[in-house]
N, C-alpha and C positions, 0 to 999 in steps of 0.2 A: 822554290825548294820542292825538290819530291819525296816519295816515302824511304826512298834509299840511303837518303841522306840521315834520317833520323833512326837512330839505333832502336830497334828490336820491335818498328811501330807494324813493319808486315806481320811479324809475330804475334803482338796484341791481336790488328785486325783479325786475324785467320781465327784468333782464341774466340773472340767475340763476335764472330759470323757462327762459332761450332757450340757457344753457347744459347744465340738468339735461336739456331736449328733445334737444342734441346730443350728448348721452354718450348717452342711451337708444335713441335713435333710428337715428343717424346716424355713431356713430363705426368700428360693424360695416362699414359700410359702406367708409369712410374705411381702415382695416385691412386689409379684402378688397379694394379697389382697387390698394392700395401691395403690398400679397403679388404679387400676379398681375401687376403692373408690373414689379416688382423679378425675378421667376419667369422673365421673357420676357429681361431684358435679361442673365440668368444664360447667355443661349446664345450672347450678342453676347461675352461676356469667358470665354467658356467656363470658367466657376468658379461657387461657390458664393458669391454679394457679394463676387466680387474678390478672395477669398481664395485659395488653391491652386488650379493651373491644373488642368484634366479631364486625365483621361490620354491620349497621344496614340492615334491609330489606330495598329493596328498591319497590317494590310489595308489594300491596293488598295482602290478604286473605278474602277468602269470607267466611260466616259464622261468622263474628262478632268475629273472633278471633286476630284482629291483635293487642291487649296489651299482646297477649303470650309472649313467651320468644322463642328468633329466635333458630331453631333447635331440637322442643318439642314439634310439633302439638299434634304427637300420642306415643313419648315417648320409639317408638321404638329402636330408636338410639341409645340411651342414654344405656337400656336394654340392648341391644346386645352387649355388650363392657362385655369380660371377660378374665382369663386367663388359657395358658395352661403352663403345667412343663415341658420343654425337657434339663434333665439331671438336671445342674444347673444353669439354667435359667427359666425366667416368661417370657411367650411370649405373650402380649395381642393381644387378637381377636377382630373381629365381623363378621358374617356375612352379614351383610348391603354392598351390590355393590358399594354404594354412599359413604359412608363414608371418603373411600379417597378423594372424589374428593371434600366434605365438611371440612376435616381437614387440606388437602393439596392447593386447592382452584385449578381452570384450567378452560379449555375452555374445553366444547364440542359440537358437530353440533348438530343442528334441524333436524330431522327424518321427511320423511314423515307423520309418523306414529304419530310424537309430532307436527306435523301440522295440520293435521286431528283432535287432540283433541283441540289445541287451538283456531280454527276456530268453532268446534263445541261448546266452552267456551265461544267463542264471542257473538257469535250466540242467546246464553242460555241468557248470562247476557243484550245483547241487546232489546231481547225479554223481558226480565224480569223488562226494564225500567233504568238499572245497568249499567249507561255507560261509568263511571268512569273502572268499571272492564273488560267492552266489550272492552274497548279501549285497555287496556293492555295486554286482549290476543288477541288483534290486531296486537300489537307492536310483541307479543311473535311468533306467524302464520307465520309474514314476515321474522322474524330475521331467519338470516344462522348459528347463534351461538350463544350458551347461559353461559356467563362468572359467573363464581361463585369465591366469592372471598374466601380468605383462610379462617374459623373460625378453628380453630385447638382448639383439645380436647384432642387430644391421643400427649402428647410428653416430655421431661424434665421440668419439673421447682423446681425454689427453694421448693415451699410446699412440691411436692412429696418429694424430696430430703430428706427434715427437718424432716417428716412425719413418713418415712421408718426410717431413724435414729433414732425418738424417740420410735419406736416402738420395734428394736434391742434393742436399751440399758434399756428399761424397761424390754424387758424378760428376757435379759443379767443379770441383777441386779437380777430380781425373782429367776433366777437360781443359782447365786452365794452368792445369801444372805438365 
C-alpha cells in the first residue's frame, strides 16, 4: 500500500514536516521576540508582567521631570533589551552596565569620583536658590553607599508565559489548517 492510497496522508505529512521545521527553526525566534516585547512594555506598567508595582523614587529629579515613569528618563534602557539565538535558545541582552543592578536591586559604594559630582550638584542647585535638590546631593556627597532597590524587568512571568504560548498555537494552527 502506498501513500496515495490513503486519503489526505500526503497532506498530514507535508503539515507535520512544516510543523517539525517551525519548532526547529523558528520557534526561538517566536520566544525571543515575545521576551524582548513583553521586557519593553515592563517599563510602560512599571512591574514585572503587571505584577507588583517597581518601588517608587525616592529622589528628586531635576528638570521638571519627576511625573515620568521610574526607569525612562532617556529610554535607553528599555532600547537596549534584545535577543540573541544560541542553538535553541533566546538569550536576552543589553548592553547597559546598570541594568543589573536595576533589575536585580543591590548596594554599591560612592566613588570619589560620584562625590566630586554630587558636591558639584549641590553646589549648582544651592547656587541656583534649589535647595530642596542641593540638600539631596548633599545627602548623596556624604553617603558611603548607594542602595537601589530591585525594579526587575528582564525575568518569568505569567504574561510572558501566556504570550509565547498564544503565539506557538496561532502559528501552530496557521500551519496545520
Amino acid at each position: 500500500m502506498d501513500n496515495a492510497n490513503i486519503h489526505g496522508l500526503d497532506d498530514m505529512l507535508s503539515k507535520l514536516r512544516a510543523v517539525k521545521d517551525y519548532l526547529q527553526n523558528d520557534v526561538v525566534d517566536v520566544v525571543g521576540t515575545e521576551a524582548v516585547n513583553q521586557f519593553k512594555r515592563n517599563f510602560e506598567t512599571e512591574s514585572l508582567g503587571g505584577s507588583s508595582k517597581w518601588a517608587s523614587r525616592k529622589t528628586l529629579r531635576e528638570g521638571g521631570t519627576n511625573g515620568q515613569k521610574i526607569l525612562s528618563k532617556s529610554g535607553e534602557l528599555s532600547e537596549s533589551i534584545e535577543y540573541k539565538k544560541s542553538g535553541r535558545t533566546a538569550i536576552i541582552t543589553t548592553d547597559k552596565p546598570y541594568a543589573e543592578l536595576h533589575n536585580e536591586g543591590g548596594t554599591i559604594a560612592v566613588t570619589p569620583k560620584m562625590k566630586r559630582f554630587f558636591w558639584a550638584k549641590h553646589k549648582e542647585f544651592k547656587d541656583a536658590g534649589n535647595l530642596e535638590l542641593a540638600s539631596q546631593y548633599k545627602g548623596l556627597a556624604l553617603a558611603k553607599t548607594l542602595t537601589f532597590p530591585q525594579r526587575q524587568f528582564i525575568g518569568e512571568s505569567p504574561e510572558l508565559i501566556d504570550a509565547i504560548e498564544k503565539k506557538v498555537l496561532k502559528d501552530l494552527t496557521r500551519i496545520c489548517t
